[in-house]
Structure formats: C-alpha cells, structure tokens
N, C-alpha and C positions, 0 to 999 in steps of 0.2 A: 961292439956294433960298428962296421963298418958304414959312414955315413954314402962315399958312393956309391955304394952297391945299392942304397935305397932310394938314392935318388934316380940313378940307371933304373930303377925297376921303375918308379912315379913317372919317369918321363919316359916309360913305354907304356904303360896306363893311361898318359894321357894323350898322347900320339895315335893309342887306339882308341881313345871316346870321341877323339875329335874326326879319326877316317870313319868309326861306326857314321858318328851325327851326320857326316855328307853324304855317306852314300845312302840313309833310310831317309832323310830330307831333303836331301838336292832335288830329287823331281819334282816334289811338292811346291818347291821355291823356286826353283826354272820349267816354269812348264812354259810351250812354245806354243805359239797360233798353230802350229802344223800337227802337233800332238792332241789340237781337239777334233771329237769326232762330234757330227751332226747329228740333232734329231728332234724332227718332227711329228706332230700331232695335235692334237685341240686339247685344248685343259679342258680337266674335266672337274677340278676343285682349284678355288683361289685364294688364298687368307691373306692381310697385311697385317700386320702388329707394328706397334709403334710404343716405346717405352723408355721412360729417362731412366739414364745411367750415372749415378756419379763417383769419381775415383776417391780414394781415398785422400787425397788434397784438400777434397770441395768442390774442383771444378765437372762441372754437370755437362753434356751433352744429350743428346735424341739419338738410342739405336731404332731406326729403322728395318723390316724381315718382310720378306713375302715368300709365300712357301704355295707353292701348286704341283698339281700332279696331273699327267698326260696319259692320255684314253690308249695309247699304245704301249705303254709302258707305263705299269703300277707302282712307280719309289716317287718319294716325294722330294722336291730337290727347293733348296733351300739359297735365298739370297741374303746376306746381312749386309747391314751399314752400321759403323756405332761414329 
C-alpha cells in the first residue's frame, strides 16, 4: 500500500467537494441587489405563524413566518425569522 498515492487521490476528492460546494452554493450565498428581479401584485392570501424553537442546548427563541401568495402570480413565497 502506497500511502501517497492515497492521499494524492483524498486530496483530489477533496479539492473537488470543496470546487462542486462553490459553484452549486455561491449564488445562493452571494446574491446581489442587481440579481433581484421585481414583482408586483395584490396579495391575494396572507398567513403569519409564530412558533418557539429550542436547540438542543436549552436555549429557546421565536421563529417567526409569513407566507402570502399574489393574484399575478400563483407560488407562495415564504419569509422566516427564527
């Protein structure tokens, strides 16, 4: 068992997990004011939910949701706060 040869191959395995994760999550996590587009309409449904969260610590917060959908456009588009 040659150990460089397996570590040559580990550290190209992980050079490629780590260029896959940037390139399917980078725009997810840089998105720019100029890459959103607008759009208007009248809500046509409105919900808010409100619901304690607590981690596994103990320590508890309020996730906050409001979720409405627009008369122009039928997907429901969804806001969180936790």
């Amino acid at each position: 068992m040659d150990k460089a040869y397996y570590a040559e191959k580990g550290l190209f395995v992980g050079i490629t997990s780590v260029a896959c994760a940037f390139y399917f999550f980078a725009p997810t996590i840089f998105t720019f004011k100029s890459s959103l587009i607008e759009i208007n309409g009248e809500i046509s449904e409105l919900n808010t939910y409100y619901s304690r969260v607590e981690s596994y610590r103990g320590s508890s917060s309020i996730k906050s949701e409001l979720q409405f959908t627009l008369n122009s456009i039928q997907s429901i588009y969804v806001l969180k706060k936790i």
